[in-house]
Residue, then its C-alpha position, 0 to 999 in steps of 0.5 A: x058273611x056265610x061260608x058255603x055249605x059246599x066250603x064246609x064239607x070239603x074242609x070236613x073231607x080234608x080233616x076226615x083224609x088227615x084222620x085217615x093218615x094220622x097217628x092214633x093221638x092226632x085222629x081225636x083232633x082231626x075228628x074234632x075238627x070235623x065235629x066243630x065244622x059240623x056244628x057250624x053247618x047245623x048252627x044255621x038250622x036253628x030257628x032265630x027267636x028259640x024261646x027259652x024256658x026257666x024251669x021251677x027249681x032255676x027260678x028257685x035257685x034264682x031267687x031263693x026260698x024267700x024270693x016272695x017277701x015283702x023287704x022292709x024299709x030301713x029305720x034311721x036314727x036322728x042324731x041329736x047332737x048340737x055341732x050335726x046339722x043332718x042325718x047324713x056323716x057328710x052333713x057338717 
Protein backbone atom coordinates (compact mmCIF):
# COMPACT_ATOMS: atom_id res chain seq x y z
CA UNK A 1 0.00 0.00 0.00
CA UNK A 2 1.73 3.63 -1.21
CA UNK A 3 1.20 6.49 0.90
CA UNK A 4 0.86 9.68 -1.26
CA UNK A 5 3.64 11.93 -1.83
CA UNK A 6 1.14 14.61 -1.08
CA UNK A 7 0.58 12.47 2.63
CA UNK A 8 4.02 12.88 3.31
CA UNK A 9 4.72 16.54 2.84
CA UNK A 10 2.10 17.45 5.07
CA UNK A 11 3.14 15.17 7.61
CA UNK A 12 6.69 16.57 6.84
CA UNK A 13 5.13 20.58 7.39
CA UNK A 14 3.14 19.48 10.47
CA UNK A 15 6.40 18.11 12.20
CA UNK A 16 8.50 21.24 10.56
CA UNK A 17 5.35 23.75 12.51
CA UNK A 18 5.84 21.41 15.83
CA UNK A 19 9.65 22.21 15.49
CA UNK A 20 9.08 25.89 15.16
CA UNK A 21 7.15 25.73 18.42
CA UNK A 22 9.29 23.41 20.14
CA UNK A 23 11.50 23.61 22.86
CA UNK A 24 15.38 23.27 21.79
CA UNK A 25 15.73 19.41 23.33
CA UNK A 26 12.19 18.55 21.30
CA UNK A 27 13.14 20.43 17.46
CA UNK A 28 15.88 17.18 17.17
CA UNK A 29 12.91 14.86 17.41
CA UNK A 30 10.73 16.87 15.16
CA UNK A 31 13.60 17.20 12.83
CA UNK A 32 13.99 13.46 13.04
CA UNK A 33 10.68 13.01 12.31
CA UNK A 34 11.24 15.06 9.23
CA UNK A 35 14.28 13.23 8.03
CA UNK A 36 12.73 9.73 8.29
CA UNK A 37 9.67 11.06 6.17
CA UNK A 38 12.17 12.17 3.81
CA UNK A 39 13.80 8.88 3.57
CA UNK A 40 10.35 7.51 3.02
CA UNK A 41 9.70 9.76 0.01
CA UNK A 42 13.24 9.32 -1.51
CA UNK A 43 13.05 5.08 -0.91
CA UNK A 44 10.77 4.92 -3.56
CA UNK A 45 13.26 6.57 -6.12
CA UNK A 46 15.89 3.77 -5.83
CA UNK A 47 15.79 1.43 -8.65
CA UNK A 48 14.47 -2.18 -7.74
CA UNK A 49 17.51 -4.72 -8.96
CA UNK A 50 20.50 -2.28 -7.24
CA UNK A 51 23.32 -4.63 -7.87
CA UNK A 52 25.92 -4.80 -5.39
CA UNK A 53 29.33 -5.33 -5.19
CA UNK A 54 31.83 -6.92 -3.00
CA UNK A 55 34.92 -5.36 -2.61
CA UNK A 56 38.38 -7.22 -2.40
CA UNK A 57 39.25 -6.75 1.14
CA UNK A 58 35.26 -8.09 2.19
CA UNK A 59 35.54 -10.92 -0.02
CA UNK A 60 39.02 -11.51 2.02
CA UNK A 61 37.42 -10.71 5.28
CA UNK A 62 34.99 -13.35 4.22
CA UNK A 63 36.66 -16.10 3.35
CA UNK A 64 40.20 -15.73 5.09
CA UNK A 65 43.64 -15.33 3.86
CA UNK A 66 43.66 -19.18 2.95
CA UNK A 67 39.79 -19.08 1.20
CA UNK A 68 41.80 -21.09 -2.00
CA UNK A 69 43.12 -24.33 -0.06
CA UNK A 70 42.32 -27.63 -0.96
CA UNK A 71 40.69 -29.09 2.42
CA UNK A 72 41.76 -32.69 3.19
CA UNK A 73 39.32 -35.53 3.78
CA UNK A 74 39.48 -36.70 7.06
CA UNK A 75 41.37 -40.15 8.06
CA UNK A 76 39.65 -42.95 10.05
CA UNK A 77 41.19 -45.53 12.18
CA UNK A 78 39.56 -49.10 12.29
CA UNK A 79 39.14 -50.05 15.25
CA UNK A 80 40.04 -53.86 15.64
CA UNK A 81 38.46 -54.97 18.65
CA UNK A 82 36.34 -58.46 18.80
CA UNK A 83 33.11 -57.16 20.86
CA UNK A 84 32.92 -53.66 17.82
CA UNK A 85 31.31 -54.48 14.60
CA UNK A 86 31.98 -51.17 12.93
CA UNK A 87 33.73 -47.59 12.71
CA UNK A 88 30.99 -45.98 14.29
CA UNK A 89 30.59 -45.86 18.67
CA UNK A 90 26.98 -46.40 17.81
CA UNK A 91 27.84 -49.83 15.77
CA UNK A 92 27.53 -52.59 18.75
Amino acid sequence: MAVANETIIKKMINELNKARDADEKSVKNHIANVQLLCDLMLEGDKPQTEKTSITNAEMKAMIGENGNQKVEPVQRSTINDDDANGDSLFDF
